[in-house]
C-alpha positions as CSV (number, residue, x, y, z in Angstrom):
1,X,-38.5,29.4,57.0
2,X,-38.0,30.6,53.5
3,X,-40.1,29.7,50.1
4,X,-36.4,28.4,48.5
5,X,-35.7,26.4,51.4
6,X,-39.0,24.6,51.5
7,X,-39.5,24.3,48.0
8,X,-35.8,22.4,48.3
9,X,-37.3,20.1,50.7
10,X,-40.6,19.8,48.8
11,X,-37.9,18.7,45.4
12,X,-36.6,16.0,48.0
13,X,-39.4,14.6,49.2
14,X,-40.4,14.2,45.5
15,X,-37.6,12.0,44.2
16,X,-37.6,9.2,46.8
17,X,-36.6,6.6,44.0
18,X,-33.6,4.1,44.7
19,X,-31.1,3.9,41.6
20,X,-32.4,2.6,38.9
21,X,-30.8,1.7,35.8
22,X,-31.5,1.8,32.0
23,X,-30.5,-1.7,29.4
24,X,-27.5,0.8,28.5
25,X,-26.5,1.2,32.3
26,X,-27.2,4.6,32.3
27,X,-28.9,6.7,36.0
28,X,-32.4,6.5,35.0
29,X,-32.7,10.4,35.9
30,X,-29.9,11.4,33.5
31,X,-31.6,8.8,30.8
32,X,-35.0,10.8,31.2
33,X,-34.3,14.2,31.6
34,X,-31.3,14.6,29.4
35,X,-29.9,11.9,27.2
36,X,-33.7,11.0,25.9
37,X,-33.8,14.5,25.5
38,X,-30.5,15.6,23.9
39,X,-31.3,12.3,21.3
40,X,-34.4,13.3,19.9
41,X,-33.2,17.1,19.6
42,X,-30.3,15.8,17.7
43,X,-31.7,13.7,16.0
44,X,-34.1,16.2,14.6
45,X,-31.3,18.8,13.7
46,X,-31.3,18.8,9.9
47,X,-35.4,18.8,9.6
48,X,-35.2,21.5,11.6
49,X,-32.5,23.7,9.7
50,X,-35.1,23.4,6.8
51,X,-38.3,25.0,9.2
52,X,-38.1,29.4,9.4
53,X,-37.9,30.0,12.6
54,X,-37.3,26.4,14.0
55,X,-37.4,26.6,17.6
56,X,-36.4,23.5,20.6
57,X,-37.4,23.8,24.0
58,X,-35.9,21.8,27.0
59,X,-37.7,21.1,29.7
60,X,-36.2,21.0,32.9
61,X,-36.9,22.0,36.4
62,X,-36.0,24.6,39.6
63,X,-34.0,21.6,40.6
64,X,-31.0,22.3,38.8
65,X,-30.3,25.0,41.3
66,X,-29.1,22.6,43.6
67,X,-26.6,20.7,41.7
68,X,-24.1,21.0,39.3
69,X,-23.6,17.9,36.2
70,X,-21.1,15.7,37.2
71,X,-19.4,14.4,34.0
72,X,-16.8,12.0,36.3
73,X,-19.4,10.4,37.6
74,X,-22.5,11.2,35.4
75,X,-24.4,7.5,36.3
76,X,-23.4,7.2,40.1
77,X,-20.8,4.4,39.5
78,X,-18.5,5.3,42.1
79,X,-20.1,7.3,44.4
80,X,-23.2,6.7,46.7
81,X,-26.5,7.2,45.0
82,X,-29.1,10.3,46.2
83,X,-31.9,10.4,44.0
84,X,-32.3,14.6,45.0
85,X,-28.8,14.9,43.5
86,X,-29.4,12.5,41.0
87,X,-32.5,14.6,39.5
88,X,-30.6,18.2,40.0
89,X,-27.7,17.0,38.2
90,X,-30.3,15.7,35.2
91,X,-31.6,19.1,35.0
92,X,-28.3,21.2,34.7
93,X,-27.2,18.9,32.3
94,X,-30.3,19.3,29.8
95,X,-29.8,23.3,30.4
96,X,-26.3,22.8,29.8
97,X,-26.9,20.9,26.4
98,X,-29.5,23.6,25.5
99,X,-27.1,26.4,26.0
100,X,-24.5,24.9,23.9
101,X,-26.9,23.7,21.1
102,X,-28.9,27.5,20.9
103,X,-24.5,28.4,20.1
104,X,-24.2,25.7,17.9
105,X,-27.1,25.8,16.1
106,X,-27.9,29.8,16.2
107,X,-25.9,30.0,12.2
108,X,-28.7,27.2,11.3
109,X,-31.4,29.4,12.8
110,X,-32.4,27.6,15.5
111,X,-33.4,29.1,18.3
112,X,-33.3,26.7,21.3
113,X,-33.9,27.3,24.9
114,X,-35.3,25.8,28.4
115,X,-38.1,26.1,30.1
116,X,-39.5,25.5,33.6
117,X,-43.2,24.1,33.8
118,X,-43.2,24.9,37.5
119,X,-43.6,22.3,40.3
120,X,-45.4,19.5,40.0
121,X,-48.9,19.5,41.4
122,X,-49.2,22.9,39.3
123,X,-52.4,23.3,36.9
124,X,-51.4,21.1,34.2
125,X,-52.2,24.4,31.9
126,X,-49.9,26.6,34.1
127,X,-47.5,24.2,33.9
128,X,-47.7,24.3,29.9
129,X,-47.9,27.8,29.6
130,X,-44.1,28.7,30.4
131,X,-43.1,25.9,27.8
132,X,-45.8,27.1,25.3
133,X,-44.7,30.7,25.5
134,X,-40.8,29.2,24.7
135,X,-42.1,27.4,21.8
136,X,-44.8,28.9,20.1
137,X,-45.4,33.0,21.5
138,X,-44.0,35.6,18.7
139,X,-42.8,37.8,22.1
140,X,-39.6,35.1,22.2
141,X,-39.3,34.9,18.5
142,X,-35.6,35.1,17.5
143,X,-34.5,34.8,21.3
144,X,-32.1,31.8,22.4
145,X,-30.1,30.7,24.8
146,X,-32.3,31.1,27.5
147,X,-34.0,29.9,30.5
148,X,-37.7,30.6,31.3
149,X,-39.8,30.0,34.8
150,X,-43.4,31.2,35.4
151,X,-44.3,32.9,31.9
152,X,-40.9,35.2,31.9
153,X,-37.7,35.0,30.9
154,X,-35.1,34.0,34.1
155,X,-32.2,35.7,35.2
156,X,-29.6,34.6,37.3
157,X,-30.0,33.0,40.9
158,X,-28.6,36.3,43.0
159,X,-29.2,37.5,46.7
160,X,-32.6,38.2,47.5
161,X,-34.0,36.5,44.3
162,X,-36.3,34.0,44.0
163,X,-36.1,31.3,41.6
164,X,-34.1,32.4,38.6
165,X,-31.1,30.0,36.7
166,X,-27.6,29.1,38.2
167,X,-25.0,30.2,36.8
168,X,-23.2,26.4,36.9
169,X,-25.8,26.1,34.5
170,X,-25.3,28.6,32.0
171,X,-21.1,28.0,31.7
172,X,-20.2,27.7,28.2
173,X,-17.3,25.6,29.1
174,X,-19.1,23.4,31.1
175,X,-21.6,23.1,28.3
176,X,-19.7,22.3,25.5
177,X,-18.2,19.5,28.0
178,X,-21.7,18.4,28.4
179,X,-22.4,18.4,25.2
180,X,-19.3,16.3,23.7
181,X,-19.9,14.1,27.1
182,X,-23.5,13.5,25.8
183,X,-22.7,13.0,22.2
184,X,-19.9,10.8,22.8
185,X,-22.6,8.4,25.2
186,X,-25.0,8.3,22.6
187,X,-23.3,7.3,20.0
188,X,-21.8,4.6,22.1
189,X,-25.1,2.8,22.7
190,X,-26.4,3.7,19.1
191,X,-24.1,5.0,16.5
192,X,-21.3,2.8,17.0
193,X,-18.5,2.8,14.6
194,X,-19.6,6.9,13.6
195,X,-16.8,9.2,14.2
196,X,-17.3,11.6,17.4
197,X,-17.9,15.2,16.3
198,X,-16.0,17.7,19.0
């Protein structure tokens, strides 16, 4: 058997929890991985237009490969809940939002991009270095819109290549979906009454 089919299985086994919800009703996945997230980032937008060279990185996982966002059903409202699916569609979302903030924001120079740490059980300073090298190394200086796994940038998920980024996740459509969906969720839990930017 395959590397990419047991590491699936080995993503599976890890995300054994039954749903769980935030106060706000929202998948506690989704709440973690992306909404927390996309908050913060957003929240830090204009103190980051004043830094040269501002850069974001999202964290998210190999996961995403196995799911695609689903902005009907982002919380699992209607449909039975699978805590694999649950954390794949966390992670394409949060490199969906990324790839539509590194457009949005790339006139405010801001570079933003995602980054795998590698799975877990990896040496916590392997894990960091992938994320590091997104944030801090002068070798990605001025890149953005990207997706980075084991010290390098990725490319696309192809035939007879390991690891590497969807392409579901990388849609610009999709993405700027994402990113009104997410916008338009946040502000409903915490900037109520403030007009919805499209």
């Amino acid at each position: 058997m395959g590397r990419p089919a047991a590491h699936a299985r080995a993503r599976r086994r890890r995300c054994p929890a039954p749903l769980t919800r935030t106060v706000d009703d929202w998948e506690l996945h989704l709440a973690v991985n992306h909404l927390g997230p996309a908050s913060l980032t957003s929240g830090l937008h204009w103190a980051l237009t004043a830094v040269d060279g501002a850069r974001v990185v999202t964290v998210t996982s190999a996961a995403h490969r196995d799911a695609a966002f689903d902005p009907e059903d982002p919380h699992f409202s209607d449909q039975r809940y699978d805590a694999h699916l649950a954390h794949a569609r966390s992670r394409s979302a949060a490199l969906l939002h990324a790839v539509e903030a590194a457009r949005r924001w790339s006139g405010d120079g801001i570079a933003v991009n995602a980054a795998d740490p590698g799975p877990v059980g990896v040496d916590p300073e392997q894990g960091a270095a992938t994320v590091v090298l997104a944030a801090a190394s002068p070798l990605v200086g001025g890149i953005s819109g990207r997706y980075f796994a084991g010290l390098a940038e990725a490319g696309p998920v192809g035939p007879g290549v390991e690891g590497g980024v969807a392409t579901h996740a990388l849609d610009p459509v999709v993405a700027r979906r994402v990113w009104r969906w997410t916008e338009r969720t946040l502000r409903e839990v915490w900037f109520a009454g403030l007009p919805i930017v499209a």
